[in-house]
N, C-alpha and C positions, 0 to 999 in steps of 0.2 A: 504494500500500500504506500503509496505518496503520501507526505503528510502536508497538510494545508499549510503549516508556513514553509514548506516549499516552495509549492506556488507560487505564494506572496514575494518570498524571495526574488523570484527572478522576474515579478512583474514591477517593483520597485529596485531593480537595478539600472542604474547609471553610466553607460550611455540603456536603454530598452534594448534585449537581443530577441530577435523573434526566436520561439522555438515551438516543437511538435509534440504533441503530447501523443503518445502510441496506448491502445488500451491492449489489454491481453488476448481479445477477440482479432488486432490486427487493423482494428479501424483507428486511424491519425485526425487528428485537428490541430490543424494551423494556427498560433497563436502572432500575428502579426503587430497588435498594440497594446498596450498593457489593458486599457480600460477597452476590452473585448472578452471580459473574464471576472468572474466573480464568484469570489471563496467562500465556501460554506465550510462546517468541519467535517462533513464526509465527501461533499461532492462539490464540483466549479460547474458555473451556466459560463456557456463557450456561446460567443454571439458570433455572427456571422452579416457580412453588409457584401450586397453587390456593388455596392460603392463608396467603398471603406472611406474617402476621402470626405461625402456627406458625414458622413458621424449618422446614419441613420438605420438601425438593426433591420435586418431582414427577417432574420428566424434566430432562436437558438436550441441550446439543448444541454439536458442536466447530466453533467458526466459524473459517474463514481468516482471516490478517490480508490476505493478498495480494488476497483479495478483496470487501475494504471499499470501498466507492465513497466514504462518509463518515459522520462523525458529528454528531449534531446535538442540540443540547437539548430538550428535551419540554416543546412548550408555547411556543415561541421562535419568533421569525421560523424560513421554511423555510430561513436559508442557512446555509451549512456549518459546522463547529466545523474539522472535518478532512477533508482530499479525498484524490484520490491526485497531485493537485500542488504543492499545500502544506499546510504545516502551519500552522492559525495558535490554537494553543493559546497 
């Protein structure tokens, strides 16, 4: 499991790195801005815009944290940021 101040972690770092969050099923979401994302303690709403530049949500969707396999930088080597056996933020 991810833990929520992970998340938060790398949504309030400075400069913002976009990264992917992979779930254990194999499905990705793109996290491209920080304020596209919002931390609950088990689970993040992951927003999504056709035109990320309006600031205007299209759809979103309540991700588990329990069922994160890992997260990873976009654009980075494939290996983990966060798994479900460590943490190496």
């Amino acid at each position: 499991m991810i833990h929520p101040t992970q998340v938060k972690a790398l949504l309030q770092n400075q400069p913002f790195r976009p990264f992917r969050i992979v779930m254990n099923s194999g499905k990705t979401y793109d996290v491209r801005h920080p304020e596209f994302v919002t931390v609950g303690r088990s689970w993040i709403n992951v927003y999504e815009s056709d035109d990320p530049a309006s600031g205007i949500v299209d759809r979103f969707e309540i991700v588990s944290l329990m069922l994160m396999e890992r997260i990873e930088f976009i654009g980075a080597k494939p290996e983990a940021m966060a798994d479900n056996s460590s943490a190496t933020l």
